[in-house]
Structures are given as C-alpha cells and as structure tokens.
C-alpha positions in Angstrom: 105.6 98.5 71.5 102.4 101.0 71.0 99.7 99.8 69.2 99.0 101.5 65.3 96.3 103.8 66.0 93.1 103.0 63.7 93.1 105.8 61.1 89.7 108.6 60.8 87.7 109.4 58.0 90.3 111.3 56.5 92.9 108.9 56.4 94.5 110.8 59.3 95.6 109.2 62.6 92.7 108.9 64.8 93.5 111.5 67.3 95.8 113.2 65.6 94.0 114.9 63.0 93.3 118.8 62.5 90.0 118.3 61.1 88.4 115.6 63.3 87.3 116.7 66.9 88.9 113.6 68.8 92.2 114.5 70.5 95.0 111.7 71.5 97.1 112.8 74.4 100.5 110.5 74.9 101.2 110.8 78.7 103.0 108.7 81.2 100.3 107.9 83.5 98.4 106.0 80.7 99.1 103.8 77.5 96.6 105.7 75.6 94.6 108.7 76.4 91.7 110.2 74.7 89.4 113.3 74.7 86.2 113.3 72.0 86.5 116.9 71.2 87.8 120.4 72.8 86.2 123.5 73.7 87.8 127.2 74.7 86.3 129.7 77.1 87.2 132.1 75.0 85.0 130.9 72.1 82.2 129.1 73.6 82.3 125.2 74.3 81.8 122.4 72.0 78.7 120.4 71.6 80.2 117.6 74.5 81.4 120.8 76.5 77.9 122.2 76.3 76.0 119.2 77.2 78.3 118.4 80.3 78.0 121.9 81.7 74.4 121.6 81.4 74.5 117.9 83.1 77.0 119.4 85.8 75.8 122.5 86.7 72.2 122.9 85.5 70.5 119.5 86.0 72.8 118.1 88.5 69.7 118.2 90.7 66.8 116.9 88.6 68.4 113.3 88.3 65.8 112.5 85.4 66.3 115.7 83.1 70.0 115.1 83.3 69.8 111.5 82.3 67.9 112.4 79.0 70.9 114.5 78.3 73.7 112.2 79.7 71.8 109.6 77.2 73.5 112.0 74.3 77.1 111.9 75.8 76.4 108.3 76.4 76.0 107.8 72.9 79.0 109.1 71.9 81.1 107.7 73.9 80.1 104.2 73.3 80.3 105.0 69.6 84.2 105.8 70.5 84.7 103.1 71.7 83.3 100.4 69.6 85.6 102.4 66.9 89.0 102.4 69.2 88.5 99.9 71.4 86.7 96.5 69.1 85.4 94.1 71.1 88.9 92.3 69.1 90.7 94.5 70.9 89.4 95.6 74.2 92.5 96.3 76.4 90.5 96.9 80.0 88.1 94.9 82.2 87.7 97.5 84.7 85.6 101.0 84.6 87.0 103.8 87.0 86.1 107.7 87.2 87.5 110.0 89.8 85.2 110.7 92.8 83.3 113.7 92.8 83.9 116.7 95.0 80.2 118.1 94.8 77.3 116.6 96.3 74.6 116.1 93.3 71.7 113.9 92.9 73.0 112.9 89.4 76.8 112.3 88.7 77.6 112.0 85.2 80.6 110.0 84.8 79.3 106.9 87.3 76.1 107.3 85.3 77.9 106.5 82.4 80.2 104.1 83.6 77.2 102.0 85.5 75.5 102.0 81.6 78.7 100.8 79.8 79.3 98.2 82.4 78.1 94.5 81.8 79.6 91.3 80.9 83.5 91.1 81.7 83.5 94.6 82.1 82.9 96.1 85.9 82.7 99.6 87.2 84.5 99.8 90.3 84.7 103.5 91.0 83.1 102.8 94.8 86.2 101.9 95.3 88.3 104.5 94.4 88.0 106.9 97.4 88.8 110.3 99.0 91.4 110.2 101.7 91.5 113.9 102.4 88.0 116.3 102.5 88.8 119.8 100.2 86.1 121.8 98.5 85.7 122.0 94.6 88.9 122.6 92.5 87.0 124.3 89.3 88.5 127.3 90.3 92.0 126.9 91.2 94.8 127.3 89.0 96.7 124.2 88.0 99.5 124.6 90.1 96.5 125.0 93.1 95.0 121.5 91.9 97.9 120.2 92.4 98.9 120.6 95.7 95.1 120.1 96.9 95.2 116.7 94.7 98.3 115.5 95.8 97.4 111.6 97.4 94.1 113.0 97.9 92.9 109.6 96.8 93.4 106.0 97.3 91.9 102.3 95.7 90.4 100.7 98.9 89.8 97.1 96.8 87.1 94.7 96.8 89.2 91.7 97.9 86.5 89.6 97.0 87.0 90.7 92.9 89.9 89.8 91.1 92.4 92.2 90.3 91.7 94.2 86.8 94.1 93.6 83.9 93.1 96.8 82.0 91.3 99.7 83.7 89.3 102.5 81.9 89.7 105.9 83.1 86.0 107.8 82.1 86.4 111.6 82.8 83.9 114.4 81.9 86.7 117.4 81.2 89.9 117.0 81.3 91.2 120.6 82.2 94.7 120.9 84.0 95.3 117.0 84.3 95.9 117.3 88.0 92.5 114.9 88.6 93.7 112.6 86.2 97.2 112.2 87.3 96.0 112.0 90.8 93.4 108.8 90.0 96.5 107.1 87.9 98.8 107.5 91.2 96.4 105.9 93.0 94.9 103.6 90.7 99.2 102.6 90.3 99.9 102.5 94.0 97.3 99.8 94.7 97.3 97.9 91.1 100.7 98.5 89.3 100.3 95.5 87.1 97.0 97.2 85.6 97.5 99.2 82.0 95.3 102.0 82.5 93.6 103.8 79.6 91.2 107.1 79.7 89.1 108.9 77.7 87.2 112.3 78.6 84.4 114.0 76.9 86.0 117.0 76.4 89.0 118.8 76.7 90.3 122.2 77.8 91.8 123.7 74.3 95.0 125.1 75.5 95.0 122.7 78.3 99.2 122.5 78.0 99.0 126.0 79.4 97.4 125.1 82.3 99.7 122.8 84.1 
C-alpha cells in the first residue's frame, strides 16, 4: 500500500496543493515522484527554473560561479528532503541522475548528488551510461525524445557494491518525461528489485501536453 503523504503548511497534501509550489506526480516508473516547483515559457520561469537555466546554460563553463548558484538549488533540495524523506523514513540508499548529453565543465545534477551523498547513501550515476551517441534533445518534441531515448541507456554495475534497495532519481527539469522514463527502464532492466523514487527541481507546467 502507498505511504500517507506528510501534509504542507496548509493542511493540504504535500504535493497536491494549489497554493504550495511542490508538485507530486504518480507514475508507473516510480513509487513516488516529485518536482519542487513549476515554471511556463509562456510566463517566465520560477525561481528553481531560473537558477537552473543560469547553472546550465550561462555558467556551465565557469565551474566556480555555477557552484555558488547550485549551492541555492542545493539548499532546497535537501530541505525537501529532510521534510519528505526523515531520516525515519528514508526509502533509498542509492543516488542516480541521467547522464548528460552536453559537454560542460560543471554538471548540476552530479554536483548535487556528489554533496548529498555520504554515510549509507552513495551516488552511483558513473554508472549509469550512454549506449547510443545523439546530440541534445532540448529541442525535440516529446514524441522526438522519445524515439532518440528509447534504450539509449544502460546500468553497467559496480560488481564490487552491493546492489541498492532504494534508488533516488535527482533531475534538474523534468519536461516531456522521456529522460526520466528512459533512466527507470534502465535503472529496472539491471536492478528490478530496487524501488526507485525521483525528484526534479522544476517542472514544465503543462508538461501532460508534452508527451
């Protein structure tokens, strides 16, 4: 049976509440699956939106500007968790993010999972790989990401770690789902017996229209 999920300031379902910026998408390639708030292209981005595009995009080259401002997104997220994920109840041993397509001298998401890793908890994104080269899907349409995605990646384990009971998915934006869905099959392919939860740090608004 699902977990009760803890309840926001308002007394809403965490997640699930109109006023709060935290978004809870139920899926089949995860038990639970989180975004910390949303942004629109139409209407600007959000203040996690904001900072990631300025991470990705703007600093993605000057590895010490973009840490200060990953250090902000780094915050948050930890704060997040502590609130979902107590150390009483800490479902995951296992850090994964997707592997980037884009050379950089400063990746985000293994920046963030190297700095919440420690104690039980390991970040074993080296070895989830890329199987098949393709360029940068930012621009395709969903139904594009898809077919570039499909088994476009694959767990090549560390034999000499155990295998994860829980595994954390950390994602920057979670746009059309493709990446996602894509780092599940993979992550399911090579450890089925692994519950996998994820959490981005921001989400594309109408991102059910992009699928």
């Amino acid at each position: 049976m699902p977990r009760a999920l803890p309840k926001c300031l308002h007394g809403n379902l965490l997640g699930k509440c109109k006023v709060c910026p935290e978004k809870f998408f139920e899926e089949k390639y995860w038990v639970e699956g989180w975004a910390l708030d949303a942004y629109t292209k139409r209407n600007g981005r959000s203040e996690n939106g904001e900072l990631v595009n300025i991470v990705k995009y703007r600093l993605h080259n000057q590895p010490i500007e973009a840490a200060e401002k990953a250090e902000i997104l780094l915050t948050r997220l930890r704060e997040f968790l502590v609130k979902v994920y107590p150390v009483t109840y800490r479902p995951f041993d296992t850090l994964i993010h997707p592997p980037s397509n884009t050379e950089r001298k400063f990746h985000l998401t293994d920046f963030l999972a190297n700095q919440l890793a420690g104690g039980k908890m390991i970040n074993r994104s080296g070895e989830l790989l890329k199987n098949k080269p393709h360029t940068t899907v930012k621009t395709m349409s969903g139904k594009e990401r898809a077919k570039t995605l499909h088994k476009s990646m694959e767990i090549i384990p560390n034999q000499a770690l155990p295998k994860p009971n829980g595994i954390l998915i950390i994602d920057d934006v979670l746009g059309t789902g493709n990446t996602a869905k894509e780092t599940c099959r993979a992550l399911q392919e090579c450890w089925p017996n692994a519950s996998r939860y994820y959490v981005s740090l921001t989400y594309l608004l109408d991102w059910d229209n992009t699928r």
